[in-house]
C-alpha positions, 0 to 999 in steps of 0.5 A, a space after each residue: 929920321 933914324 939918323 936923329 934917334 938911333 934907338 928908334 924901332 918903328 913898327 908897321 903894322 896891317 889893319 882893316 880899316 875898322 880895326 885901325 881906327 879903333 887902335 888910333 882910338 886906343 892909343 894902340 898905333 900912333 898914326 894911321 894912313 887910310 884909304 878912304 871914300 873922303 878926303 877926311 877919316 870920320 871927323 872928331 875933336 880929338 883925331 887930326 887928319 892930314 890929305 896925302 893924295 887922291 885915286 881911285 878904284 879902277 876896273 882891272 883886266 889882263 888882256 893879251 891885246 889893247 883894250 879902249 877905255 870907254 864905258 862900252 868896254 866897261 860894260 862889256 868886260 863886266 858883264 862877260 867876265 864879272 868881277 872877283 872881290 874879297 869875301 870880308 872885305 867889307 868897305 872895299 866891296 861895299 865901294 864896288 857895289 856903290 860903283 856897280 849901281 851907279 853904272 847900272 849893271 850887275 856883273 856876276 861876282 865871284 868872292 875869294 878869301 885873300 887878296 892873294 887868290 884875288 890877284 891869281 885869277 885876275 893875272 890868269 885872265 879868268 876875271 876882271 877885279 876893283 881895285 885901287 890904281 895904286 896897287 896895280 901900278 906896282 903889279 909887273 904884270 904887263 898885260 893888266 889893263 886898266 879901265 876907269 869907271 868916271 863914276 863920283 863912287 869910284 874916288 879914292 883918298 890917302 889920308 893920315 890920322 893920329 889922336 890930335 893929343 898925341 906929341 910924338 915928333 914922329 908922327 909929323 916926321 912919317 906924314 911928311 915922308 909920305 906926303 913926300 912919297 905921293 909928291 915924288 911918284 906923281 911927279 915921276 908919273 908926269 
């Protein structure tokens, strides 16, 4: 891409998810890539929407020894670890909670103020967390486990958005090379 427009500056930039789609809606962003409870991001004529990859949220824990991922682990690690979630992050713990009443438990839950005090104390072992499995796959962290919680609330998607107006080649150019980036690191996972 850079190769055919050597002027070009990409600039990427970190929203919450409100705040993102309110930028594409003010021509602030050119395209957003979202992760997201459906497949589309908040449908309407003028954005166009493109699916990129499907995950999921996934309960987190480090453990010195294996873990068996079954719903009575699960219940277990939730009830005698709780959980940790980010204070202001309101779609993400909304999602968590969704999963906690579809399980029908209510873990203790303990809020930290960046994803950053988030990760330093599931790594120490003192709490479990939420989160989507593509941020703990690139964690080196070896004794982080993964438990899944096969509940419909737990879905994931990756989506890219852009105002259907807009004609920035790029745009197209940056879907692509992450649809090419999700197809690639699947594959690798295989």
């Amino acid at each position: 891409m850079h190769d055919n427009l050597p002027g070009l500056k990409a600039n990427f930039l970190t929203y919450e998810h409100d705040a993102l789609v309110q930028a594409l809606e003010n021509n602030a962003v050119d395209v957003g890539f979202f992760l997201h409870q459906k497949p589309i991001v908040k449908e309407n004529s003028t954005r166009s929407c493109f699916y990129l990859h499907a995950d999921e949220m996934v309960l987190a824990i480090c453990a010195e020894h294996k873990l068996e991922d079954t719903p009575e682990t699960l219940h277990k690690i939730l009830l005698y670890r709780g959980i940790i979630l980010l204070e202001n992050e309101n779609r993400g713990m909304h999602q968590a909670m969704r999963i906690l009443d579809e399980l029908k438990i209510e873990p203790p839950v303990h809020f930290v103020s960046n994803r950053d005090n988030m990760i330093f104390s599931l790594e120490s072992g003192e709490n479990a967390t939420i989160l989507p499995t593509c941020i703990l796959t690139e964690m080196q962290n070896q004794q982080i486990q993964i438990l899944h919680f096969r509940v419909p609330g737990a879905a994931l998607h990756y989506v890219a958005a852009w105002q259907s107006y807009n004609n920035n080649p790029l745009i197209t150019q940056l879907v692509e090379a992450a649809a090419h980036s999700f197809s690639v690191s699947g594959s690798e996972k295989s």
